[in-house]
N, C-alpha and C positions, 0 to 999 in steps of 0.2 A: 517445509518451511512453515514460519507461525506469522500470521499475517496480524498486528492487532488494529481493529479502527476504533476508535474515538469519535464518531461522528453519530448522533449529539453523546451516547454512551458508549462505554467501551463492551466491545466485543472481540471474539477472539476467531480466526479459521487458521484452519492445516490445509496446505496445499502441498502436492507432491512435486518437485523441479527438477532442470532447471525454467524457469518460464520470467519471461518478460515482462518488466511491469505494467505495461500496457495491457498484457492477457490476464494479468492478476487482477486490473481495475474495471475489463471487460465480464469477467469471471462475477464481480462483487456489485455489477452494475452501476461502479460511480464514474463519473464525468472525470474525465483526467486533466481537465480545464479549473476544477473546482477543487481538487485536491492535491496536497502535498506529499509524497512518500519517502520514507526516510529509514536510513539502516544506520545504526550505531548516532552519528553525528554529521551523516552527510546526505545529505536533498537528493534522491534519485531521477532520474531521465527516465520517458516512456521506454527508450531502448534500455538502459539499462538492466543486467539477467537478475534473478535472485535464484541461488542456489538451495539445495536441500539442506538442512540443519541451521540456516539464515533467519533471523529475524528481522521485520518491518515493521512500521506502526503506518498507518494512511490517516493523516488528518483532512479539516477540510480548511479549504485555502480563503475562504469566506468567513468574515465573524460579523455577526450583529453588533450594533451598539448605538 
């Protein structure tokens, strides 16, 4: 799976799956309180799986202004 985060730049990781978005946010050391994960056009759940060949983007659920 292609993980890509945005927070504050984008970055990109390959994880091998299936795994949980929880373990994917423990894996990347972010708060799963602070950020939002999203596959295609839908807002994922900590249980929510992500499969192999899947793409996510992780933002963060916080913005300055």
């Amino acid at each position: 799976m292609r993980v890509i985060m945005r927070i504050p730049e984008k970055k990109e990781f390959t994880f091998s799956g299936p795994k949980k978005v929880r373990e994917i946010l423990r894996e990347l050391k972010m708060n799963p309180e602070a950020t939002l994960v999203i596959k295609g056009n839908t807002l994922l759940t900590l249980d929510d799986v992500v499969e192999d060949g899947e793409e996510i983007e992780v933002r963060s659920a916080i913005s300055g202004g």
